[in-house]
C-alpha positions as CSV (number, residue, x, y, z in Angstrom):
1,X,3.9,-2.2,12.4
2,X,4.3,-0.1,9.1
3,X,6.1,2.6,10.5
4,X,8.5,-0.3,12.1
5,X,9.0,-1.4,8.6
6,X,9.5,2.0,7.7
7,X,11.4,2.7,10.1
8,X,13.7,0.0,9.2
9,X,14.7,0.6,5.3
10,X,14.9,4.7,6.3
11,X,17.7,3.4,9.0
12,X,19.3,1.0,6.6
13,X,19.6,3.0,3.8
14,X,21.1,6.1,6.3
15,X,23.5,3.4,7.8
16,X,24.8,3.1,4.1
17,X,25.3,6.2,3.3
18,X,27.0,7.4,7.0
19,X,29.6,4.5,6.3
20,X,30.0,5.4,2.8
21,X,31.1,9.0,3.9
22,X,31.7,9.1,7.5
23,X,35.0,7.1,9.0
24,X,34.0,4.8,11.6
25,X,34.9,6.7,14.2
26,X,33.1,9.6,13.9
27,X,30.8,11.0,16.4
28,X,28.6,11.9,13.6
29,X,27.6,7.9,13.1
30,X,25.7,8.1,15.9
31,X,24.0,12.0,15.5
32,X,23.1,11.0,12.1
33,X,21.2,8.0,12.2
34,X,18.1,8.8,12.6
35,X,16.0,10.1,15.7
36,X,12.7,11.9,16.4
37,X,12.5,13.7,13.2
38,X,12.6,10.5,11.3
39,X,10.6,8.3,14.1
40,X,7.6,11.3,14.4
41,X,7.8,11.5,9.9
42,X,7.2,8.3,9.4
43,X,4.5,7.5,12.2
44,X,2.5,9.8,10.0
45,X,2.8,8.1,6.8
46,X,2.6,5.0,8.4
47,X,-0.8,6.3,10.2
48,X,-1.9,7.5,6.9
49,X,-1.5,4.0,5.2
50,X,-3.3,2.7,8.2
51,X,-6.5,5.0,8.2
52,X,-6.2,3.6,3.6
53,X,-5.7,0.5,4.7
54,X,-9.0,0.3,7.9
55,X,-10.9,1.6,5.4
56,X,-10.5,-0.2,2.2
57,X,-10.7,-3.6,4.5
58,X,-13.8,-2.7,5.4
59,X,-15.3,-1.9,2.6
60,X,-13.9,-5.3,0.4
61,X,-16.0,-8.4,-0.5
62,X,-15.0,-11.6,0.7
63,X,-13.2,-12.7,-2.4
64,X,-10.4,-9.7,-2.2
65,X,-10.3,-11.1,1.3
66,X,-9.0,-14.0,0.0
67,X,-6.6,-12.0,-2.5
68,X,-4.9,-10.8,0.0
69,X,-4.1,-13.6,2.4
70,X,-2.6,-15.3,-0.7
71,X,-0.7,-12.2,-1.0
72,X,0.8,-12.9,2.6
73,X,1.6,-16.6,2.1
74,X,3.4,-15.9,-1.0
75,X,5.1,-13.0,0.7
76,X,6.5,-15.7,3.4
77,X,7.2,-17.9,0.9
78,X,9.0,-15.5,-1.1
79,X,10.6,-14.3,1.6
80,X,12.8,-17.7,2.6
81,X,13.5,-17.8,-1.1
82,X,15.2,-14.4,-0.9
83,X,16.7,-15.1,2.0
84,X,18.5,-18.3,1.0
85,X,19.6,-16.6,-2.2
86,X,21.0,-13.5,-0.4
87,X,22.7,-15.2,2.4
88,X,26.4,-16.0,0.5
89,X,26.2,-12.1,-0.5
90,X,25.3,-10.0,2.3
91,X,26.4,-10.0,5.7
92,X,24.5,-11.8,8.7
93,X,23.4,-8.8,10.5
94,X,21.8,-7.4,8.0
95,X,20.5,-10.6,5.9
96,X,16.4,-10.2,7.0
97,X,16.6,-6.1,6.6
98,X,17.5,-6.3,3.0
99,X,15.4,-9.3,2.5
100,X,12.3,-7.3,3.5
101,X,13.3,-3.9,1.7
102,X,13.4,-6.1,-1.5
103,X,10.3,-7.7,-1.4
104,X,8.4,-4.3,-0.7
105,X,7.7,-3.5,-4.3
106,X,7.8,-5.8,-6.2
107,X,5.4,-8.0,-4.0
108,X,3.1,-4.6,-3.5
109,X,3.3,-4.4,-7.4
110,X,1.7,-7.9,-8.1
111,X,-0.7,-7.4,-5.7
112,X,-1.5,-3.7,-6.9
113,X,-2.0,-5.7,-10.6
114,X,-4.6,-8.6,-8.4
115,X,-6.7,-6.0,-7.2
116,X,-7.5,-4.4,-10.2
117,X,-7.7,-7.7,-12.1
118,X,-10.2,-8.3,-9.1
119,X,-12.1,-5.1,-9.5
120,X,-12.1,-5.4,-13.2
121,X,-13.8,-9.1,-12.7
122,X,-16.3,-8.2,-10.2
123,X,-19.8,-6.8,-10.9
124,X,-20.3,-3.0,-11.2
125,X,-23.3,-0.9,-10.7
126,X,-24.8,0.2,-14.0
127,X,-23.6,4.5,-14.3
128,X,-24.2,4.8,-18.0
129,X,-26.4,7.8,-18.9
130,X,-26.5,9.0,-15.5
131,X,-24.4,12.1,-14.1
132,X,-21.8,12.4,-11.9
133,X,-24.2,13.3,-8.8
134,X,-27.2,10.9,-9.4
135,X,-24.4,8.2,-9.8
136,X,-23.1,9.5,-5.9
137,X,-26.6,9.8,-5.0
138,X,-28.0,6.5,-6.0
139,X,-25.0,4.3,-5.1
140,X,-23.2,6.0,-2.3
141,X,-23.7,3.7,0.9
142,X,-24.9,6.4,3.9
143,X,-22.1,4.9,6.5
144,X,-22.0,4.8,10.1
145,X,-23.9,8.1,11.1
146,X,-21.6,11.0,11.9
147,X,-18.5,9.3,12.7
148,X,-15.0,9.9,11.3
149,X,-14.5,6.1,10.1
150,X,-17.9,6.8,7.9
151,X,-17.0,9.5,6.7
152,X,-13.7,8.5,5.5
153,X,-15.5,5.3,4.2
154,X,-18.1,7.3,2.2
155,X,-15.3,9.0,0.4
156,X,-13.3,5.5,-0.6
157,X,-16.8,4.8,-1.6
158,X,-17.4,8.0,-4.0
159,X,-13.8,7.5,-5.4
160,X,-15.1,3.7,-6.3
161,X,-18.3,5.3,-7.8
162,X,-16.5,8.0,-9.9
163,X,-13.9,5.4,-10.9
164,X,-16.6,3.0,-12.5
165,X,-18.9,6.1,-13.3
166,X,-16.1,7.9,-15.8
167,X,-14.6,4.8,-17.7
168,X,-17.9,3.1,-18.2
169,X,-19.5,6.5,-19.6
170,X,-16.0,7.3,-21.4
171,X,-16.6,4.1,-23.2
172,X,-19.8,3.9,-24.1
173,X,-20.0,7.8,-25.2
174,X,-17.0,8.6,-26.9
175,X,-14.5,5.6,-27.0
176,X,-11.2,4.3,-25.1
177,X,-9.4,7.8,-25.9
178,X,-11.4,9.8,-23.9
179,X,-10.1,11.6,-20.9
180,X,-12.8,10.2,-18.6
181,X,-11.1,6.3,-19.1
182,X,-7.8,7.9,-17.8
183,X,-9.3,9.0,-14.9
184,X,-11.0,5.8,-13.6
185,X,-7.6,4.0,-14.6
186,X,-5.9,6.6,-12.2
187,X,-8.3,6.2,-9.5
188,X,-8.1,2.5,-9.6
189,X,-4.7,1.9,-9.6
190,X,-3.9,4.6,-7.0
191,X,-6.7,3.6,-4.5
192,X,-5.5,-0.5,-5.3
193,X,-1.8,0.6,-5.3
194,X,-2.4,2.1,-2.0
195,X,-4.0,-0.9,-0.5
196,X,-1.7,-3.2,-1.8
197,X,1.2,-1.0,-0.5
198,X,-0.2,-0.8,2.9
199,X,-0.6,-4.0,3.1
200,X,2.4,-5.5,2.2
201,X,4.5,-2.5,4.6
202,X,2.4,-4.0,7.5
203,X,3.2,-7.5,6.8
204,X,6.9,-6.4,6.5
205,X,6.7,-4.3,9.8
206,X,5.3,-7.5,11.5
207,X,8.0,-9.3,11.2
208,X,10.4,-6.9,11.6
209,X,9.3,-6.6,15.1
210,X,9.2,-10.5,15.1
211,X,12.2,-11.2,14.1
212,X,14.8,-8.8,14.9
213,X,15.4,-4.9,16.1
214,X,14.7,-2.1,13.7
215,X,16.4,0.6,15.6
């Protein structure tokens, strides 16, 4: 579903720029618009936001839960909003396409913004005074044995641990300046960025496939 999404505005965005070029009967309309190299390139980014996104969902409390299914409605409901303001200015066959291409970031963006509003709200383990290592070592959850999932969730588990460990030391040692509270900012808003953006590219793959062909 996120590399149908994908999929989709890559296309769309190719389709504008063969017609802007091309004349209508070219050959080259049809060579040009996209086939395995595209289809194979963004499988992997899409399985890469999958594998951020099976991981993170595991590892979130029931609240964010919450977060993001109010995310979803208010991505449908956004959605028919767009769409009935759009309608008297783009053309039918392409109406839902564009609707879904503009909702991707903006949409990702205020949910990117909720999570770390969430993660700032929620309780933190207490990393002052300790180092780097004892913090991994006393709050690092040991997973699920040997397999790749754990694995994978132990180390979205260490980024959350650094992340609280460097802006809670950087404050309390040596003020907001210090290099360590730039750090846990960038680890929080990349690792919620990513989930949000995931998230919303698989609710806009979904209905792609629902509702019309992405090819």
């Amino acid at each position: 579903m996120i590399a149908a999404g994908s999929l989709e505005a890559a296309r769309l965005r190719r389709r504008a720029w063969l017609g802007q070029y091309l004349r209508d009967d070219s050959p080259w309309h049809r060579r040009l618009r996209g086939g395995a190299v595209m289809v194979v390139r963004h499988q992997l980014l899409a399985a890469l936001l999958a594998l951020v996104l099976l991981v993170k969902l595991r590892l979130l409390p029931p609240a964010t839960w919450l977060l993001l299914l109010a995310g979803a409605v208010g991505l449908v409901l956004v959605r028919g909003w767009l769409r009935r303001r759009l309608a008297p200015h783009v053309v039918e066959a392409r109406l839902m396409a564009i609707t879904r291409r503009l909702l991707v970031v903006p949409v990702a963006g205020l949910l990117a913004l909720a999570l770390v509003g969430m993660v700032l709200l929620s309780p933190q383990p207490w990393l002052i005074g300790l180092d780097w290592e004892a913090a991994l070592i006393r709050h690092l959850p040991s997973g699920e044995g040997g397999s790749l999932l754990g694995f994978f969730e132990r180390l979205a588990a260490a980024a959350d641990i650094t992340r609280a460990w460097a802006m809670q030391n950087a404050e309390a040692q040596l003020g907001f300046g210090a290099p360590q509270i730039l750090l846990g900012w960038l680890l929080m808003l990349l690792t919620q960025g990513a989930v949000a953006w995931a998230f919303v590219r698989l609710l806009v793959g979904a209905d792609a496939l629902r509702g019309e062909e992405v090819s």
